[in-house]
C-alpha positions, -999 to 999 in steps of 0.1 A, spaced: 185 -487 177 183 -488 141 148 -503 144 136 -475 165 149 -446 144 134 -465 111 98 -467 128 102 -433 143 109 -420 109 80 -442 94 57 -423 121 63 -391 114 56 -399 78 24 -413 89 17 -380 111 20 -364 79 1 -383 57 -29 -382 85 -28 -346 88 -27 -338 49 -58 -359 52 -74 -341 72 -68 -308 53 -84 -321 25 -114 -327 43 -117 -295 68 -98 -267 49 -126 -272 18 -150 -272 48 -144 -241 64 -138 -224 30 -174 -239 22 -190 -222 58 -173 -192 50 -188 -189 17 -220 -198 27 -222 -173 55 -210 -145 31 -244 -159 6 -266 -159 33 -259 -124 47 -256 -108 10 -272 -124 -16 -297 -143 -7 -319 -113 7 -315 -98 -29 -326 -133 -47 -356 -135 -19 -367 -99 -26 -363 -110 -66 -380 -142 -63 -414 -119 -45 -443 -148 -41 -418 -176 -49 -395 -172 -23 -419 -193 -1 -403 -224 -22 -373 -217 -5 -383 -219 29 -401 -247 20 -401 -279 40 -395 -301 6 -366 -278 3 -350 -286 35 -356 -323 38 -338 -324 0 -309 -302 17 -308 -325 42 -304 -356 17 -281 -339 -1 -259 -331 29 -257 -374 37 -250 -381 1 -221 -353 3 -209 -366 36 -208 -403 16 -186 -390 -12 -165 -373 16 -161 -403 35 -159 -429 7 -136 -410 -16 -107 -392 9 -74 -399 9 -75 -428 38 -102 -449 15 -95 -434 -20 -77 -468 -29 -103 -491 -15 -132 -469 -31 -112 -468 -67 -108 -510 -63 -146 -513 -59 -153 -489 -86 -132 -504 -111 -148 -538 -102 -181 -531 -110 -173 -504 -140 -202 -483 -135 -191 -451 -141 -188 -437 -178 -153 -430 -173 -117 -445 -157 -114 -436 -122 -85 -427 -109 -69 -419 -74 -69 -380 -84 -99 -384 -95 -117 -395 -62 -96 -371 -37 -109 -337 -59 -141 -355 -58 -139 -357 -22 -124 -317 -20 -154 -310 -38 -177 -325 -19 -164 -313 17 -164 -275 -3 -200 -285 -8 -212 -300 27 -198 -269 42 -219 -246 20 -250 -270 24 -243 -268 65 -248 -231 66 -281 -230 44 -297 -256 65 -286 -243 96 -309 -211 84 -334 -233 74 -337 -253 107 -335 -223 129 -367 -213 139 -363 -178 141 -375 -160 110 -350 -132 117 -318 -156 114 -331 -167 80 -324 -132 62 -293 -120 78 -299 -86 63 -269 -64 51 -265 -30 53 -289 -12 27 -274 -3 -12 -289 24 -13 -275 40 20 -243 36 7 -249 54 -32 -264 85 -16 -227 95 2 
């Protein structure tokens, strides 16, 4: 019985440590799409109507396919640096001492926080970018100017 109740216990522990995990990897994520909706639908049709003839470098198909690396080299931190592979990551980066810096554990989980905040931000601008409808692109707000004149 003991053995049962000890591996029980060392479960639940495990449950735990698996789904603190994953928090660390989807909560940054969502925050990340939230954000990045929120840009899309108010800021970036002020930048665009800032940027006038440049704004085509946006849109850009350069633009996207360096989004698009981006997103795999976020998606690598994510993956190599989380919580489940933190330890084996640190161990490899220690051996081959490339980084100007110690590593450490905490080190490589913010890294990994970071980089899932990022991927989530990156998701939503190439998601516009992909789409093929102009109209999703802008997301217009409600006009500033309607609003003053109350």
């Amino acid at each position: 019985m003991r053995g049962g109740a000890s591996s029980a216990a060392m479960s639940s522990s495990e449950q735990t440590q698996t789904v603190m995990a994953l928090a660390e990897i989807f909560v940054p994520l969502a925050v990340g799409i939230l954000q990045g909706i929120l840009v899309m639908k108010f800021v970036r049709p002020l930048l665009m109507e800032r940027l006038g003839g440049l704004a085509g470098l946006v849109r850009s198909r350069a633009n996207t396919f360096l989004g698009i690396v981006q997103m795999f080299l976020l998606l690598g931190v994510v993956a190599a640096c989380n919580a489940a592979y933190a330890p084996q990551t640190l161990a490899w980066l220690q051996e081959r001492d490339i980084l100007p810096f110690e590593p450490t554990l905490l080190v490589l989980r913010i890294s990994a926080i970071i980089a899932s905040y990022l991927s989530g931000t990156n998701l939503v601008h190439l998601a516009s970018a992909l789409s093929d409808d102009t109209e999703s692109n802008t997301l217009e707000p409600l006009p500033l100017n309607n609003r003053r004149q109350r």
